[in-house]
N, C-alpha and C positions, 0 to 999 in steps of 0.2 A: 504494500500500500504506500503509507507515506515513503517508504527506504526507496523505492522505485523512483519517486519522482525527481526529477532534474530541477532544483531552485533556483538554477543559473542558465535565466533563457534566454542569455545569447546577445549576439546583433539585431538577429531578425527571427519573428515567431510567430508563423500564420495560425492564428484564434479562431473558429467558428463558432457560431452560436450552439448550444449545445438543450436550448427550451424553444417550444411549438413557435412561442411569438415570438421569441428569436429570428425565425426562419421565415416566419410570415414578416415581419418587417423586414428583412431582406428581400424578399421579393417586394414587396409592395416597391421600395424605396429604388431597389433595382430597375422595376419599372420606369420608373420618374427619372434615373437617370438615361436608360433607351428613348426615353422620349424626348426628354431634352437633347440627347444627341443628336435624333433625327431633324429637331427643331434647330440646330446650332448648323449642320448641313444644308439646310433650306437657307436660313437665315445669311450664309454665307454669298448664294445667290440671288437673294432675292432682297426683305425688307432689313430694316435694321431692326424694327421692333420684336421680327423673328428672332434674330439672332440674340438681342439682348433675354427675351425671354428662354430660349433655349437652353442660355449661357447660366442662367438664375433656376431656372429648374432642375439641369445634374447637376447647379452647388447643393442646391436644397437635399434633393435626394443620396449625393458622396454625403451630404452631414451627418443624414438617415442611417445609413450605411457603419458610418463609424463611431454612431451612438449606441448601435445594435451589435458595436462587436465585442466581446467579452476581454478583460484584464488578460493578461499574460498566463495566469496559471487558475483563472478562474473555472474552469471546465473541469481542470483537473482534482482540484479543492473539493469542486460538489460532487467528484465520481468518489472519492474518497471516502468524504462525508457518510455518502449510501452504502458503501461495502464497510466503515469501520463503523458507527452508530450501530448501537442493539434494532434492529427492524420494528419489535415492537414498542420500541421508543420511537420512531420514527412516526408508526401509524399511531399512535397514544396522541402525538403532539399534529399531526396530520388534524384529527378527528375534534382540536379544541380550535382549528385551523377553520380561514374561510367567512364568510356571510352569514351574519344571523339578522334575521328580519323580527325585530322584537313589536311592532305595531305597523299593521296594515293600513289600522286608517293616520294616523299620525306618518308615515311616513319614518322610520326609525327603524334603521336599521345597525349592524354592529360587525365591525370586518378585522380579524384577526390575517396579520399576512401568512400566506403559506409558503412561502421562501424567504429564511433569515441567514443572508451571506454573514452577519455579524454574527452569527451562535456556533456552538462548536464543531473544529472538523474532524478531532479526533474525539474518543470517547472521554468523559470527565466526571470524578469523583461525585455519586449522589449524595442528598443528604442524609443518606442511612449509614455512613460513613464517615461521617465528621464528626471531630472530635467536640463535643457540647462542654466538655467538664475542665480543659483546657484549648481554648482554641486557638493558641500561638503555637502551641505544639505540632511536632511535622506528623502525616500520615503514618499513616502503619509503616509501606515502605520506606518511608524515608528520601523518597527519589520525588523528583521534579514532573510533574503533572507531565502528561506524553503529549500536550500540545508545547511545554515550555521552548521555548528558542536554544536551551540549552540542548535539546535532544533532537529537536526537528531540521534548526539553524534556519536562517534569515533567508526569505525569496528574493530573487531582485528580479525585475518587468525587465522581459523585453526592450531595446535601447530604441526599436522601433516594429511597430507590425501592422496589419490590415488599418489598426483604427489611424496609425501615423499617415497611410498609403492614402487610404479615404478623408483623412481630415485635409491633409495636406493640396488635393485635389480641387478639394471642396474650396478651400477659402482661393485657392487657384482661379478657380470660376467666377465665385463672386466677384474678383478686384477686374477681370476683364471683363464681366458685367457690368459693374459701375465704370469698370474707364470708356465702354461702348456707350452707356446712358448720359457720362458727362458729356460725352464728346455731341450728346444730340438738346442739348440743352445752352441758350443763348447766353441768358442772365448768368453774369459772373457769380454771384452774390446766391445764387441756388448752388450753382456747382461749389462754392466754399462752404455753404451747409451740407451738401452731401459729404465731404470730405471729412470736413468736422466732424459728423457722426459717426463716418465709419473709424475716425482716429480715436475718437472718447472709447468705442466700442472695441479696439485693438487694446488700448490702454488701461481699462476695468480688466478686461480677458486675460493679460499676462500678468498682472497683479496677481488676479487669484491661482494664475497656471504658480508664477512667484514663489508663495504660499502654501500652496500645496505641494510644489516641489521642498522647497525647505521642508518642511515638516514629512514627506516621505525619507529624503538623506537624512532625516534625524534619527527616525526607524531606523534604516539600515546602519548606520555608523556607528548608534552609540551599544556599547555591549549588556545584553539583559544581567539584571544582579540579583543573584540567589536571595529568599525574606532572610535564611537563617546565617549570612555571612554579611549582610548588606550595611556599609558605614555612613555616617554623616555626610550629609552636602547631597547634590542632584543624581537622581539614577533612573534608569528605566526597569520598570518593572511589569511581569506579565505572572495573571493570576486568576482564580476565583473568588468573585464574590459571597463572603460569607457573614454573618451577624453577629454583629458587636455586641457587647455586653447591655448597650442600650437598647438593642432592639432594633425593627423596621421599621418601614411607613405604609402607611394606607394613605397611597394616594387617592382626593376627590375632586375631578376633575371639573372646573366651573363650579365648585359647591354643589353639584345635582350626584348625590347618593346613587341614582343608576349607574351613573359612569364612574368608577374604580377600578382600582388596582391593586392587588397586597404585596407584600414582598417587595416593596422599594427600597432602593440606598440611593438613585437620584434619577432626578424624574425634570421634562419639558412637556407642558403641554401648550395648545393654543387652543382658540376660539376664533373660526371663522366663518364669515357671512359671503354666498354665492348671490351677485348684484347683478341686476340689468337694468337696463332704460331704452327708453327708445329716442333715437337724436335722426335733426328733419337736415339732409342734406341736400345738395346741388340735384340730386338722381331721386330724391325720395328720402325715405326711411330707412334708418337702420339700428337695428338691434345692439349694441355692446353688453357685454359681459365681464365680468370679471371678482378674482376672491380677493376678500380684505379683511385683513388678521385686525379683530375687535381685540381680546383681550388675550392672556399670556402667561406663563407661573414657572420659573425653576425653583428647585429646592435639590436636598438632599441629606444624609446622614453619615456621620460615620460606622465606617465598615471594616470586619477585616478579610485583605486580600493576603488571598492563602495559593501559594504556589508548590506543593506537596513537601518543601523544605520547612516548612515554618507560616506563620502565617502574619500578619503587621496592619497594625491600623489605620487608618484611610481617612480622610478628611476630605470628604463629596462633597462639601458645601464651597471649600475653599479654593476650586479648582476656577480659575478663571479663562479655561478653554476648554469646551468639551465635546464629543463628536459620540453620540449615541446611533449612529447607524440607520437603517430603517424604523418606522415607528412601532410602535409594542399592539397599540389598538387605535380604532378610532370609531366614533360615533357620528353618525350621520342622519337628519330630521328636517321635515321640511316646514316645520315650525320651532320657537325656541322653547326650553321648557317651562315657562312659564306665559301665559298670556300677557302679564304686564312686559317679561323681556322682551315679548315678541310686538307688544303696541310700541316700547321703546326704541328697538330695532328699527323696524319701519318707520315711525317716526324720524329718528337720525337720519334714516338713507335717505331716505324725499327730501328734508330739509337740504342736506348737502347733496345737491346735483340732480335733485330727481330720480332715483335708483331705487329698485324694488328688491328688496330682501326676496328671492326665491328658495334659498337653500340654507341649513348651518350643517358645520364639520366640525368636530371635538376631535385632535389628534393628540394621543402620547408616545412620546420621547422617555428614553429612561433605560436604567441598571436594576437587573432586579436578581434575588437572592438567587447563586448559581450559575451567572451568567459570564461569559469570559471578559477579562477585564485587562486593557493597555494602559499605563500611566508612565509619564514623565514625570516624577516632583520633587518636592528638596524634605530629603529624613532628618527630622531632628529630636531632638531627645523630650520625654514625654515628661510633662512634672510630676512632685512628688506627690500630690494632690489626688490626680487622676491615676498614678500605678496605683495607688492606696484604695483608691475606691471601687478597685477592680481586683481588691486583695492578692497583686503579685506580688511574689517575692524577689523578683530582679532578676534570677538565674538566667533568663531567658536573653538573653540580648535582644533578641526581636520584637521582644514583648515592652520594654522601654524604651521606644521609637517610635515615630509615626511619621505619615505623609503630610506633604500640605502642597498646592497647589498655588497658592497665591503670589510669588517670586519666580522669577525665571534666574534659571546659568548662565552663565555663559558660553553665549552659542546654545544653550540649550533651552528649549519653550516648555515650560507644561502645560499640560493638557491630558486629558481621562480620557479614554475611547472606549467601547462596548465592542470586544472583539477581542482577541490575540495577536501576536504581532502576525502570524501567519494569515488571518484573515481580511486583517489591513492594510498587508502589503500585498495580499494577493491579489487582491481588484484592483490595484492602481497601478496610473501608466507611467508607463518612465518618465525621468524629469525633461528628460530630448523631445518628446509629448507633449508635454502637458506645457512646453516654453514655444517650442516650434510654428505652431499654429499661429499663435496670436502675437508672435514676431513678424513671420509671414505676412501678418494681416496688416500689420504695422509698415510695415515698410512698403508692403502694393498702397496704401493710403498717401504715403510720400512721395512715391511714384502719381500719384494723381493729379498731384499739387501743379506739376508738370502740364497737365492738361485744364489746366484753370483759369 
């Protein structure tokens, strides 16, 4: 299983999609790029507006293309997953999976995802297995959880693959799309607003490509440290979530008691409202839409994260970056739950802009008891206060430390993930990727300027 697989993929590493709508968005999007070709072909003899749309259709669909292509070792990760998880863990957690329709006429429904890249890919200690009477103490074996970085080691993405091939094409298209549509446009002063936007939109793009590259070479670079050896100052660590002497949370999501959650250590939820209006143009009428995050809540507790060496206490609240992966649930209703939210709701949207409340969405974010856990953060030593009210005797080393999130190292970010390091760095693209693109795009905009 995992000994088989290769974490070192290379220069280049063709990914396909490996789920139905994987395949069905390739085709679809493949389509759109055939079509735009034959449109770019015409276009070539014929109109220019041919050609410009041609040109804008296989960008649109290469983008398709290489939103739909899977991480470097992401295929591999989910064949794993299904041959090392117990099956009937698989279908236990399958069966609490999916769509639940809780009122028909209310509209209220309830959707658990049925694919979580963030949960684990090897198998991991239940809680029939944890130690309740000391829980800084290591497992029975004494060994490093079989997903740790110590036994698995570090993936590293592909330096380029299909999505580099397809992204790269893509933004290809667009910049000779737009230098075809500047060059049909009189007014100076339009062609420096198109320029302008596509420069703002080059310029946001490789900020977060920026970003998120930092933050993957921090993954790979910096080395995982054992809970039962681990000293002072910044370190990474990978582990499970398990419960502090304090206990958990019952998250309640909006304050409506239907929507919960047990077993938290740190939790985002939101509240959003699904808007439309109807706006009178030059052609008639037209419909907009659009979702708007009304209200919002992080929290969290301390926890301890326990990596089969030992296990160390956690400070969820104090983390001032955090990446929870997909979301845990969410709730969905086409009224809000109470008659006055919902006179208040509609209320606000008419008043600002004329918008009709049609839909709301309740989604959580969150760590909950069990769940694999990344962090970045700075160990320091626990006072006497707190070992005393958790009656330790000190023997422990691990047990008089604790995490905190709120400082950064140098050169080093913290920040909490919901994942291992192998399932964080297996979905993500090289930093040659994730910078590429929206340099590309940068500089055909500079290129435009040219034609201004």
């Amino acid at each position: 299983m995992i000994e088989t697989l290769n974490l070192q993929s290379g220069s280049f590493k063709m990914v396909l999609p490996y789920k139905w709508y994987g395949w069905l968005g390739y085709v679809i999007f493949g389509l759109l790029v055939i079509f735009g070709l034959i449109a770019i072909v015409s276009g070539l003899s014929g109109t220019a507006d041919d050609l410009i749309f041609g040109l804008f259709l296989s960008g649109g669909g290469l983008l398709g293309l290489a939103l739909f292509t899977p991480g470097s070792h992401e295929k591999d990760l989910h064949d794993i997953r299904q041959q090392a998880i117990d099956p009937a863990e698989l279908e236990a957690k399958a069966r609490e999976s999916g769509l639940t329709v809780d009122s028909w006429f209310l509209r209220q429904t309830t959707y658990v995802p049925t694919n979580d890249p963030n949960d684990w890919i090897l198998p991991a200690p239940g809680p029939a297995t944890w130690n309740t009477t000391d829980r800084y103490a290591e497992d029975p074996e004494g060994q490093p959880i079989p997903e740790h970085p110590v036994r698995v080691g570090t993936p590293i993405p592909a330096t380029f693959s299909l999505y580099g091939i397809f992204g790269l094409s893509s933004v290809l298209m667009f910049i000779i799309g737009a230098g075809v549509g500047i060059g049909q446009v009189d007014e100076s002063d339009t062609r420096l607003i198109v320029i302008g936007v596509v420069s703002l939109i080059s310029i946001i793009w490789l900020i977060l490509g920026w970003l998120r590259a930092k933050m993957l070479n921090q993954m790979i670079d910096t080395p995982t440290s054992l809970v039962r050896s681990v000293a002072l100052g910044h370190h990474e660590l990978v582990g499970q979530a398990r419960p502090s002497h304090e206990g958990v949370l019952r998250v309640v999501v909006d304050g409506n008691e239907r929507m919960f959650m047990e077993n938290m250590v740190a939790y985002n939820w939101t509240y959003e409202q699904h808007q439309e209006r109807t706006v009178q143009t030059k052609e008639g009428t037209r419909t907009e839409r659009r979702w708007v995050t009304i209200r919002s809540d992080a929290g969290g507790c301390p926890f301890i994260l326990h990596d089969g060496t030992g296990g160390i206490r956690v400070n969820a609240n104090s983390f001032k970056r955090n990446n929870y992966g997909n979301y845990i649930k969410r709730w969905d209703g086409a009224f809000a739950e109470t008659l006055g939210k919902q006179f208040m709701a509609s209320l606000i949207a008419g008043v600002l802009g004329g918008w009709r409340v049609i839909d709301h969405r309740w989604t959580l974010y969150g760590i909950k008891l069990g769940n694999p856990v990344y962090l970045m953060g700075e160990v320091k030593s626990r006072s006497r206060s707190d070992i005393d009210a958790e009656n330790l005797d000190g023997t422990r080393q691990n047990s008089i430390i604790e995490v905190w999130g709120d400082n950064d190292g140098v050169g080093q970010k913290v920040t909490i993930n919901r994942g291992t390091e192998l399932s964080n760095i297996g979905r993500s693209r090289s930093t040659v990727e994730m910078i590429a693109l929206p340099m590309l795009l940068f500089l055909g905009a500079l290129c435009l300027l040219a034609l201004a």
